[in-house]
C-alpha positions as CSV (number, residue, x, y, z in Angstrom):
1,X,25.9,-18.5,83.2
2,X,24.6,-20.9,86.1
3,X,23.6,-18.4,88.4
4,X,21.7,-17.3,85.2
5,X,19.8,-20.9,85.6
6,X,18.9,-20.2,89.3
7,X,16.8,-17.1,89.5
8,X,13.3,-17.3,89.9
9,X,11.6,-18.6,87.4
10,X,9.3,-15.0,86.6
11,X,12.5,-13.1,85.4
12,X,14.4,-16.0,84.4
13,X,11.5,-16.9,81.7
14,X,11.1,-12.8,81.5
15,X,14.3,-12.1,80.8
16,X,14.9,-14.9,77.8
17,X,11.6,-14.5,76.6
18,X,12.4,-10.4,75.6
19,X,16.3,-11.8,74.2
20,X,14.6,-14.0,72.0
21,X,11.1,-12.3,71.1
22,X,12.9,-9.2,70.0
23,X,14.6,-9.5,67.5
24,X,12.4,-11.6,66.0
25,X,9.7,-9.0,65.7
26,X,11.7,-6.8,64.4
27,X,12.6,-9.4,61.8
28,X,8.6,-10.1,61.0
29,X,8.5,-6.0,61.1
30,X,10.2,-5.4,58.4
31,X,11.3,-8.1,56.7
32,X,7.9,-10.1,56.0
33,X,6.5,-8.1,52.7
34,X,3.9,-6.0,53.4
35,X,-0.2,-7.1,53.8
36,X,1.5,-10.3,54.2
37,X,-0.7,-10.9,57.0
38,X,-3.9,-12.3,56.8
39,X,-6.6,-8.9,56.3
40,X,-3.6,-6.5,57.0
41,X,-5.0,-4.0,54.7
42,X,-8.3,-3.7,56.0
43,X,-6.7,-3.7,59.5
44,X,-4.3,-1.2,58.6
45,X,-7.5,0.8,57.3
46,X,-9.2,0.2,60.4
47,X,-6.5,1.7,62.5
48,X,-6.8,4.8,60.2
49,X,-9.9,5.4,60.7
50,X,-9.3,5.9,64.5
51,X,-6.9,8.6,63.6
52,X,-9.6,10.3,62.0
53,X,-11.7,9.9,65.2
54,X,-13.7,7.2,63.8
55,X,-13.9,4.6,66.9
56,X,-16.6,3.2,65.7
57,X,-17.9,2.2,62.2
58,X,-20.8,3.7,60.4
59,X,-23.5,1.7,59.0
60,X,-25.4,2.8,55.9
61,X,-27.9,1.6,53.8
62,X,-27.2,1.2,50.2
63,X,-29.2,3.8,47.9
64,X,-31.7,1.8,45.8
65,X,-30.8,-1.1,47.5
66,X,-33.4,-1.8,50.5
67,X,-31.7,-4.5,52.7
68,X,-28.4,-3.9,51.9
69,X,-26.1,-2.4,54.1
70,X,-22.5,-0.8,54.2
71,X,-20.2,-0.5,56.9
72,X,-17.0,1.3,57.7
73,X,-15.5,4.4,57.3
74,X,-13.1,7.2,56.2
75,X,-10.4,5.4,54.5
76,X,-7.3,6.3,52.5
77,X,-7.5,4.2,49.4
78,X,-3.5,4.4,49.2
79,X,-3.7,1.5,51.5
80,X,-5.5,-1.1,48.8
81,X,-3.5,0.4,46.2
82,X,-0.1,-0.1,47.8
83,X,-1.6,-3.9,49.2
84,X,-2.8,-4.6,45.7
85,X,1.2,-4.4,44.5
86,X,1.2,-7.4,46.8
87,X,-1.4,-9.5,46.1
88,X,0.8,-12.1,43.7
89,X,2.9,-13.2,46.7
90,X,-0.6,-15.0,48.1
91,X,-1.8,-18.3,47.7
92,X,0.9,-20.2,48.1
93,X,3.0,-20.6,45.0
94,X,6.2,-19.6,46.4
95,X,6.4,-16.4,43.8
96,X,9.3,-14.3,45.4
97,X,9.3,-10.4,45.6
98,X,9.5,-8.8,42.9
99,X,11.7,-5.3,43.3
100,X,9.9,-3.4,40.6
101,X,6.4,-4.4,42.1
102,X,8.0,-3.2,45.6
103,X,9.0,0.1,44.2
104,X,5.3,0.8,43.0
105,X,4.2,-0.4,46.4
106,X,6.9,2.0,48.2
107,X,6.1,4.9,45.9
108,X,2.2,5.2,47.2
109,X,1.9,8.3,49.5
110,X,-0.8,9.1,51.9
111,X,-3.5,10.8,49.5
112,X,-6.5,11.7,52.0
113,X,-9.9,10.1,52.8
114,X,-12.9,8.7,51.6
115,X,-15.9,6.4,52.4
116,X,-14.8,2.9,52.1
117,X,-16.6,-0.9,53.5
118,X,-14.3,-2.8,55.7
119,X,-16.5,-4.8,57.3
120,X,-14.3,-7.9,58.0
121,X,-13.0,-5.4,60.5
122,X,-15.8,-3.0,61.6
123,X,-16.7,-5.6,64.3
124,X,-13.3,-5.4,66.2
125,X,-13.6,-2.7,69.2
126,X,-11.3,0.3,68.9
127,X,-9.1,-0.4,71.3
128,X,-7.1,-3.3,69.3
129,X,-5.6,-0.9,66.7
130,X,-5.0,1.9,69.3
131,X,-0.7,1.4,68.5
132,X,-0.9,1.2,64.9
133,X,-3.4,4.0,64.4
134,X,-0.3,5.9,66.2
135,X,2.0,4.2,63.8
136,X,-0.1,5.3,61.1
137,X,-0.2,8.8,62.8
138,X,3.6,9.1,62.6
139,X,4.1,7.5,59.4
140,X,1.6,10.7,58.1
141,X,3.3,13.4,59.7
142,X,6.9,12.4,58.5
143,X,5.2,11.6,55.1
144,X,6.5,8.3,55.2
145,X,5.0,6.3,52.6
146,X,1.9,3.7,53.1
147,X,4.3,0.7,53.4
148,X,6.8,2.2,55.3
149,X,3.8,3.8,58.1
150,X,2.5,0.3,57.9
151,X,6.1,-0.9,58.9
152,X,6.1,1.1,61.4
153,X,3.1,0.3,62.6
154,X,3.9,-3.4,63.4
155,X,7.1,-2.8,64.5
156,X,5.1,-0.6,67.5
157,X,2.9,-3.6,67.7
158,X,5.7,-5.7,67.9
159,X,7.7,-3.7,70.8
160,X,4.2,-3.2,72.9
161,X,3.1,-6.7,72.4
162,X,6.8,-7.8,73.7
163,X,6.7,-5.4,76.5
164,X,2.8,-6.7,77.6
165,X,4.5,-10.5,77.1
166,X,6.8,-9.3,79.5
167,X,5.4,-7.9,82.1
168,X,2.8,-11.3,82.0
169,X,5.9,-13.4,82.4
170,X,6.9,-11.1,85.7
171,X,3.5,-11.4,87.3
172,X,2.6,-14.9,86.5
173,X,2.6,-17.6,89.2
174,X,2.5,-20.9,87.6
175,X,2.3,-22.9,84.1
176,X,6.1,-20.5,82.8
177,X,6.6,-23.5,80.4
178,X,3.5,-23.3,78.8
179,X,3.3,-19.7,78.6
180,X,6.4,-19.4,77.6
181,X,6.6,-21.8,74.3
182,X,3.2,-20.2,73.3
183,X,4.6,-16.8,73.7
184,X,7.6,-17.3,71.2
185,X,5.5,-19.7,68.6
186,X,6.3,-18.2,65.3
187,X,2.1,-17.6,64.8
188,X,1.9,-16.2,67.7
189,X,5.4,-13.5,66.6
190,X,3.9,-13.4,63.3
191,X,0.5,-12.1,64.6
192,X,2.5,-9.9,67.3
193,X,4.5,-8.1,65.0
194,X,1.4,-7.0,62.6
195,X,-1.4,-4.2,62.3
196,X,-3.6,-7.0,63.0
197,X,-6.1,-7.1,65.9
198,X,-4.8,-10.1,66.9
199,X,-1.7,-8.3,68.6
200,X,-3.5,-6.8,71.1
201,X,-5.7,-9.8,71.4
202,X,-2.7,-12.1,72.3
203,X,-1.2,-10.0,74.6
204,X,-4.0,-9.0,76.5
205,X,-4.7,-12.5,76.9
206,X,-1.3,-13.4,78.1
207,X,-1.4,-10.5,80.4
208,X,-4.6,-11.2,81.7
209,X,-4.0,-15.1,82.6
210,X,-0.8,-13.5,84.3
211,X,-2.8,-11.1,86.9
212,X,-5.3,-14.1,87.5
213,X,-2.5,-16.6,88.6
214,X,-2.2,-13.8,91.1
215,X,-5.5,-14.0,92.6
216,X,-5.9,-15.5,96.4
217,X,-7.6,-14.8,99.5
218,X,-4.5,-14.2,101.2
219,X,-4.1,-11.0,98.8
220,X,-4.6,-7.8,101.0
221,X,-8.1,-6.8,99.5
222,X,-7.1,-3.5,98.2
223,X,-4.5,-5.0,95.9
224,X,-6.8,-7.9,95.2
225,X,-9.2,-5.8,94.3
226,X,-7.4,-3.7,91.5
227,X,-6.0,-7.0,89.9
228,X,-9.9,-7.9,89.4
229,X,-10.8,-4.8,88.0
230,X,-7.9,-4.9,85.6
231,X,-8.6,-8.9,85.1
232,X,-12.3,-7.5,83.9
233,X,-11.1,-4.9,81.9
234,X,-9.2,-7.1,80.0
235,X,-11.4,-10.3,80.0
236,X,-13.9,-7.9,78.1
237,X,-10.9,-6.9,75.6
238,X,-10.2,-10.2,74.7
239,X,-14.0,-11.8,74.6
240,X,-15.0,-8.7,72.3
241,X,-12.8,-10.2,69.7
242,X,-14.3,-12.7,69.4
243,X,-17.5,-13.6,71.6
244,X,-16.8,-17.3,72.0
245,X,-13.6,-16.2,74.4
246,X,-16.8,-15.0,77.0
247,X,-16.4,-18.7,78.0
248,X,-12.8,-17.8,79.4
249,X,-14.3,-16.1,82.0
250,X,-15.8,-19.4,83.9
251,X,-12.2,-19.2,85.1
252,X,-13.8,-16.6,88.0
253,X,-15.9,-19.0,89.1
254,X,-13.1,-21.6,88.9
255,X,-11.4,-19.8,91.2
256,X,-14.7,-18.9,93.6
257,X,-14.9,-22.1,94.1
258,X,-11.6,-23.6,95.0
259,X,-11.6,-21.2,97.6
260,X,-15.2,-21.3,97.9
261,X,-14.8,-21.0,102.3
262,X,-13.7,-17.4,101.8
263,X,-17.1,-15.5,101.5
264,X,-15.7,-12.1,100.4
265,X,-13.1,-13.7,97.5
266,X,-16.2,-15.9,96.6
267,X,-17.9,-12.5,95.4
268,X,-16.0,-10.7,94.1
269,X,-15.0,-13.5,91.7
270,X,-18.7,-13.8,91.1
271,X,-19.4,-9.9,90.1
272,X,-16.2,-9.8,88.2
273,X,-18.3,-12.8,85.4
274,X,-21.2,-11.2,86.1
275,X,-19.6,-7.7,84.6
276,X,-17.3,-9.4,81.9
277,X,-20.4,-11.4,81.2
278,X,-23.3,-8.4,80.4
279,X,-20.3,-6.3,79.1
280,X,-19.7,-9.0,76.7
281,X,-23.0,-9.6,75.9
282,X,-24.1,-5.8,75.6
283,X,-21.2,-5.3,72.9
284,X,-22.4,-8.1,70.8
285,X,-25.8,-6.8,70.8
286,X,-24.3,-3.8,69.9
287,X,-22.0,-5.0,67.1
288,X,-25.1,-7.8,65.9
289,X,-27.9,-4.2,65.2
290,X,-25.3,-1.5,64.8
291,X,-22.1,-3.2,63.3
292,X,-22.5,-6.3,61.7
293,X,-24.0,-6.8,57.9
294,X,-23.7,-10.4,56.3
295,X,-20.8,-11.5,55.7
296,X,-19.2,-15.1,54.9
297,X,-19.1,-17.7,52.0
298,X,-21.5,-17.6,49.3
299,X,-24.8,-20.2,50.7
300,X,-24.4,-19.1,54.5
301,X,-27.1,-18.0,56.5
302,X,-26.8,-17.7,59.7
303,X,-30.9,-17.9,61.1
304,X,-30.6,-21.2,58.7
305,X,-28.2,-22.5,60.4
306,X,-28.8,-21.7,64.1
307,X,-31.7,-23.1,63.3
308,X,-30.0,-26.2,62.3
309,X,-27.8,-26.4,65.2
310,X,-31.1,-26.2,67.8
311,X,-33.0,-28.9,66.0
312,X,-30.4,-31.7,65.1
313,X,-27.2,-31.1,67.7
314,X,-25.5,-34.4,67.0
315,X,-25.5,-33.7,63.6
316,X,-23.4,-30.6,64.1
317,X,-21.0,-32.7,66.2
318,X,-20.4,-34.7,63.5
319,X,-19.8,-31.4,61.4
320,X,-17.1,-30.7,63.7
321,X,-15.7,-34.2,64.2
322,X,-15.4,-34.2,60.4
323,X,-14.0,-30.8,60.2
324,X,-11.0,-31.9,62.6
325,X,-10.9,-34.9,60.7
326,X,-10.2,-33.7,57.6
327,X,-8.0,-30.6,58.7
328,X,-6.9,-31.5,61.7
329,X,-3.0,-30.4,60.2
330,X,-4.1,-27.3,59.2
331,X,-5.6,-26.5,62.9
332,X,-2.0,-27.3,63.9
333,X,0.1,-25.3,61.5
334,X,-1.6,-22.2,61.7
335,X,-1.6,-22.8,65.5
336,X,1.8,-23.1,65.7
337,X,3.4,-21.3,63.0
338,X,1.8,-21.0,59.7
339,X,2.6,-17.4,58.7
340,X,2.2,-14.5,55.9
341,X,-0.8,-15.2,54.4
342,X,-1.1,-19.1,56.2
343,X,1.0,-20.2,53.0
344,X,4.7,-19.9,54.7
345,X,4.9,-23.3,56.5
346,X,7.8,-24.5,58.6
347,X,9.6,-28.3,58.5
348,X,7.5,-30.3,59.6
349,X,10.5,-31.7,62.3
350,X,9.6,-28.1,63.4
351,X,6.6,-28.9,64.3
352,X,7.0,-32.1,66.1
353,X,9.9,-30.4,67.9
354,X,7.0,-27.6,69.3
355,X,4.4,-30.2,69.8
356,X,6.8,-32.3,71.9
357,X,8.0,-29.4,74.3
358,X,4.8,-27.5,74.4
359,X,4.1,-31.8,75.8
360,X,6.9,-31.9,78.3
361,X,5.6,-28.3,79.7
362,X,2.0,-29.8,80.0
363,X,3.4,-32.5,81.8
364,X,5.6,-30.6,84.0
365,X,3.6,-28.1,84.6
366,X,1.2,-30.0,86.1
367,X,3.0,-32.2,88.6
368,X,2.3,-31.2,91.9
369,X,3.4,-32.0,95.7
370,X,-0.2,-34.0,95.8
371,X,0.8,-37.2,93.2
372,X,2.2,-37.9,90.1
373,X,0.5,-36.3,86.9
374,X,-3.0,-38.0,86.9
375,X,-3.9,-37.4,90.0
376,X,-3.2,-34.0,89.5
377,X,-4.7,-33.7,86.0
378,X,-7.8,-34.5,87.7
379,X,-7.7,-32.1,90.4
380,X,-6.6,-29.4,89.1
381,X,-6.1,-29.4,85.3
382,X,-10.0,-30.9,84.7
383,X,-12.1,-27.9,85.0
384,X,-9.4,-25.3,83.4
385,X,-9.4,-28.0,80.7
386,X,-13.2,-28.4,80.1
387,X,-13.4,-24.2,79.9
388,X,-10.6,-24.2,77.2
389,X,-12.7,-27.1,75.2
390,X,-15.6,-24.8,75.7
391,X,-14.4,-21.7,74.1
392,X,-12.8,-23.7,71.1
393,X,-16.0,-25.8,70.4
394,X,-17.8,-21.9,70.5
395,X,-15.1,-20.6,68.0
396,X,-16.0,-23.7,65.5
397,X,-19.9,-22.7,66.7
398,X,-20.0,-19.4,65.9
399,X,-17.8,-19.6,62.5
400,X,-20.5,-22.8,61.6
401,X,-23.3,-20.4,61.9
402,X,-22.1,-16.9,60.4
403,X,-19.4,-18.1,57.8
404,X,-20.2,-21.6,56.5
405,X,-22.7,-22.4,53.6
406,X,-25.7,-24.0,55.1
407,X,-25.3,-27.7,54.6
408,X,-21.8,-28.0,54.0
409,X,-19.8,-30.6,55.4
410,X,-17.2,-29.2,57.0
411,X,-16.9,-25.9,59.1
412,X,-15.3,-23.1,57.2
413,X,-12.8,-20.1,58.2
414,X,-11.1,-21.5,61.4
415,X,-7.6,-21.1,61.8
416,X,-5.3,-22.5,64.5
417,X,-4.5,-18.9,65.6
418,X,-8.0,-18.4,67.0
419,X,-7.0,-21.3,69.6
420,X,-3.6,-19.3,71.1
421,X,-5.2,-17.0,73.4
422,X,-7.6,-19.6,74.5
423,X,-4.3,-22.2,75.1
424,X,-2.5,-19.7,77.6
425,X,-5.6,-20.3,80.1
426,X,-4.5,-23.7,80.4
427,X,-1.3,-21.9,82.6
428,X,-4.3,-21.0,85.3
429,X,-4.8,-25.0,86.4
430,X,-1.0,-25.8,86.9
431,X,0.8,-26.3,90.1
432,X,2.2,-24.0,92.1
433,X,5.4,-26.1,92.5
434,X,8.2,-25.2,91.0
435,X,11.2,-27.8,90.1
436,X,14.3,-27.4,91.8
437,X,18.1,-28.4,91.3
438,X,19.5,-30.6,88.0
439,X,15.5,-31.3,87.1
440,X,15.0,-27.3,86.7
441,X,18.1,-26.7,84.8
442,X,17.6,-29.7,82.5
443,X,13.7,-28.9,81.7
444,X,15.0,-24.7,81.3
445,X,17.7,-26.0,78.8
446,X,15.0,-28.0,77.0
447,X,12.6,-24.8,76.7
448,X,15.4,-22.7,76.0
449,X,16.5,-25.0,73.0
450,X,12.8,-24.8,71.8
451,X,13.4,-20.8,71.8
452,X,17.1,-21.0,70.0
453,X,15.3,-23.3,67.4
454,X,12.6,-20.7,66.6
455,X,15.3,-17.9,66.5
456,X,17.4,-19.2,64.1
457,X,14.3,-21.2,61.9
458,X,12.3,-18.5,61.6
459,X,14.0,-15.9,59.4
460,X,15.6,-18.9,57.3
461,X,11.8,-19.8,56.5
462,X,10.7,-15.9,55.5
463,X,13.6,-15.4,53.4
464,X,13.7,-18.4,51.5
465,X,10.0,-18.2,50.7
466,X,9.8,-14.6,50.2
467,X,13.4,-13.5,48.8
């Protein structure tokens, strides 16, 4: 068991991040009631679309209805059917499953295609729901039933997302603490273990702040070289999400310029933003005249309120200082763990207990052989820092201007989940130092205890509020 303590801290975290992450994605597989996850069923509909070769949504103007629009695709409406069986569990009233509404749910087969909107999710790029459009494949050709395919599906999700998680924590450098609690959150399990596009989102993220760690001068070009281009490919993943990630790429130039003597390195960190930057850019043009129709709370408009954000600026800071002020708690549940359908909270002690060790790993994580903590917040944790506060004030941005009803006080439809790929960037401005002797065993026990506190928490949470 102590030798266990002493290996290096890649497949030490590796290793107890897969013993504790999988079982608890199986749990969240199967035993979290289905379309318990925020949009499941049009993300489950999304990924069957792809299995009818539908990569991309159709737009369609509305007969007799010049201006309107519809977007979407071929869509089997088993899946609302067998989701509608579910809708009393939402909202928050603690209603338990009911076994005769799951047996209506479980008796809905697959029943064939036909033309339906789903354009919450027609925005998303193919490539998140490429594992549970194979679920959904399976789940069709052993007629499984909807629930059961969709079952499937996250469990896939679940197994590829711990694998991706994995295979981050083996490449990764720096910041294990960090990564590590934010890997095994229960939002970040919950989302992990869904048909949601936030599975793919989350790992990709984790997997691409991994292969950047990686990134030096000293790396023999060729190998260098193929990190970058998978750093890119992924960058572009995750920022197509949601655009205000594109900001997570200033970590490039981050890098070009702490090693800003090395011509060659300087470059090619320098082309790699450029690309993620015009392929970002190019997609949301794409998604903004081909994809997107209007689509948020009754009273927004989002030309209105660009326009409001251009002329008066302070006075959409104070939107956004109000906004935290007033639901600053609910930022940090659903960031943590705030699961189903964000009404399936955990003890608050729960919370404190994350906040504090996700704390301690900050902390940690940033010492370095230079000086104690400040000195090393400010030179190495500033910029990484300032590019993470940029990409979350863009995710309040762009929700302010495409969700929220022009003039309303507060900004509407952020969730603390949108912030948990952006968080695992903040792994990048650690130190390279690693702790060593009775200080590295006591601070893995303490991470480990956050990880035996989630295992045993989390399916005591689900079952009481769902069974």
């Amino acid at each position: 068991m102590i030798q266990f303590f002493k290996l290096p801290d890649r497949v030490f975290y590796c290793v107890s991040y897969i013993v504790f992450a999988l079982p608890l994605v199986v749990f969240y597989a199967y035993c979290m009631p289905a379309f318990q996850v925020p949009d499941e069923s049009s993300h489950f509909a999304r990924a069957y679309q792809l299995t009818h070769g539908e990569f991309f949504p159709t737009k369609r103007q509305v007969p007799d209805k010049p201006g309107e629009y519809t977007v979407g695709g071929t869509v089997d409406p088993g899946i609302f059917t067998a989701a509608g069986h579910y809708i009393y569990l939402q909202g928050g009233n603690n209603v338990k499953v009911m076994s005769e509404k799951t047996a209506l749910a479980n008796s809905v087969k697959w029943q064939g295609g036909e033309a339906r909107d789903t354009r919450n999710v027609a925005v998303y790029a193919p490539t998140f729901y490429a594992v549970p459009a194979l679920g959904t494949m399976l789940g069709q050709y052993f007629d499984m039933s909807i629930v059961d395919s969709l079952k499937l599906s996250r469990l896939m999700s679940g197994l590829f997302g711990v694998l991706l998680f994995g295979m981050a924590m083996l490449i990764l450098r720096k910041g294990f603490g960090i990564f590590f609690v934010l890997s095994l959150m229960p939002m970040t399990l919950a989302q992990v273990a869904s048909a949601s596009q936030d599975a793919t989102c989350f790992a990709a993220a984790a997997l691409c702040v991994a292969l950047i760690s990686t990134l030096s001068p000293e790396v023999p070009q060729r190998a260098r070289r193929i990190c970058l281009i998978f750093t890119v490919l992924l960058m572009i993943t995750i920022a197509s999400a949601r655009p205000p990630y594109l900001a997570l790429a200033l970590f490039y130039l981050y890098f070009a310029y702490n090693f800003r003597t090395k011509t060659l390195f300087v470059v090619e960190c320098c082309l790699s933003f450029f690309v993620v930057f015009m392929a970002t850019i190019l997609w949301s043009l794409y998604v903004s005249f081909y994809v997107s129709v209007p689509f948020g709370l009754e009273g927004a408009n989002y030309a209105q309120q660009a326009l409001l954000v251009l002329q008066s600026p302070l006075d959409w800071v104070g939107v956004l200082a109000e906004s935290w002020r007033q639901r600053w708690d609910f930022y940090l549940y659903s960031f943590i763990g705030l699961v189903g359908h964000l009404d399936t909270g955990f003890p608050p002690v729960f919370y404190t207990f994350t906040i504090f060790t996700l704390c301690l790993a900050f902390f940690t994580s940033y010492l370095s052989e230079t000086g104690g903590f400040f000195r090393s917040l400010y030179e190495q944790a500033l910029a990484p820092c300032m590019i993470v506060i940029v990409a979350l004030i863009g995710i309040f941005l762009v929700l302010y201007v495409s969700w929220s009803p022009v003039g309303y006080p507060i900004i509407e439809g952020v969730q603390g989940r949108y912030f948990i790929p952006v968080a695992f960037f903040l792994a990048l401005g650690c130190a390279n130092k690693a702790l060593t002797g009775y200080s590295q065993v006591a601070y893995r026990c303490m991470i480990l205890s956050f990880a035996m506190v989630t295992a045993i928490i989390t399916p005591y949470v689900v079952l009481a509020r769902y069974y």
